[in-house]
C-alpha positions as CSV (number, residue, x, y, z in Angstrom):
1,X,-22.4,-9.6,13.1
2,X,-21.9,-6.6,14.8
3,X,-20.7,-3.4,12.8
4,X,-17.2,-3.6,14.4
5,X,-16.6,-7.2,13.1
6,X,-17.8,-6.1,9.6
7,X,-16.0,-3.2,9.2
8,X,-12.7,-5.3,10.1
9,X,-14.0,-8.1,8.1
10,X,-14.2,-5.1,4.7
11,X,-11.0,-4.0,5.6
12,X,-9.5,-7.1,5.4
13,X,-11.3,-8.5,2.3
14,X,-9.8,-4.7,0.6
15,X,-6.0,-5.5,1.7
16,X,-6.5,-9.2,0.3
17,X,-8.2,-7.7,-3.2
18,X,-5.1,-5.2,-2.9
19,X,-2.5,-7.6,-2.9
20,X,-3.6,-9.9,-5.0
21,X,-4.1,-7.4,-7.7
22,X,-1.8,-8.2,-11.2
23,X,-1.0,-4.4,-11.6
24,X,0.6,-1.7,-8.8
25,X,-1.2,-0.1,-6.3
26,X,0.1,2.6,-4.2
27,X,-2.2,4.7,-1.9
28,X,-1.4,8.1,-0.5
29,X,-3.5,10.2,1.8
30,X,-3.5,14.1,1.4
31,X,-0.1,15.3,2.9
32,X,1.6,12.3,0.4
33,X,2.3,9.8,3.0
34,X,2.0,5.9,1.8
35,X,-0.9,4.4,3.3
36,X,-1.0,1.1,1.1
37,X,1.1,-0.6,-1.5
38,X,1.1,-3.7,-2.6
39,X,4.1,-5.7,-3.7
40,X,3.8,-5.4,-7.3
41,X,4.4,-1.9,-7.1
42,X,7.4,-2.3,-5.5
43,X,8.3,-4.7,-8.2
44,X,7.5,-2.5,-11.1
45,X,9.5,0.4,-9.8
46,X,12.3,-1.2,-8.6
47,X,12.0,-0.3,-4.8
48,X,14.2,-2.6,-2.3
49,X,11.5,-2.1,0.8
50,X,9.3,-3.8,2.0
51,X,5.5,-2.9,2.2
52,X,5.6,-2.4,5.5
53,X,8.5,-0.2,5.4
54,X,6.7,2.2,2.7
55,X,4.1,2.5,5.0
56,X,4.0,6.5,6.6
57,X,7.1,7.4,4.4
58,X,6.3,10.2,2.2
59,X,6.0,9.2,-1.8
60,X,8.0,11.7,-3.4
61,X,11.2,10.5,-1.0
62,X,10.7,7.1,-2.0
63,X,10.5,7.6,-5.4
64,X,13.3,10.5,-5.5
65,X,15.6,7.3,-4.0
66,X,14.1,4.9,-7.4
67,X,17.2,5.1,-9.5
């Protein structure tokens, strides 16, 4: 397997854990924009996006819009 395949092969296998996950799980980098969320989170706090929406948007807009 070369190190390409395995890398994507890890990335997906941490998405899968992600989603699957009972609990919330939102990921930010260091300037605060969403770089994963699973849909339990959006659940939990009441968010009418999807994940793929979230995705780039900054986390304090989103959850200055969570009434």
């Amino acid at each position: 397997m070369t190190y390409d395949k395995e890398l994507i092969g890890n990335h997906d296998f941490l998405l899968s854990v992600i989603e699957e996950a009972p609990y919330g799980i939102i990921a930010i980098d260091l300037l605060g924009n969403i770089t994963i969320a699973n849909n339990q989170s959006l659940e939990l706090l009441g968010i009418e996006k999807s994940v793929d929406e979230l995705s780039g948007l900054k986390i304090l807009e989103v959850i200055s819009e969570i009434d």
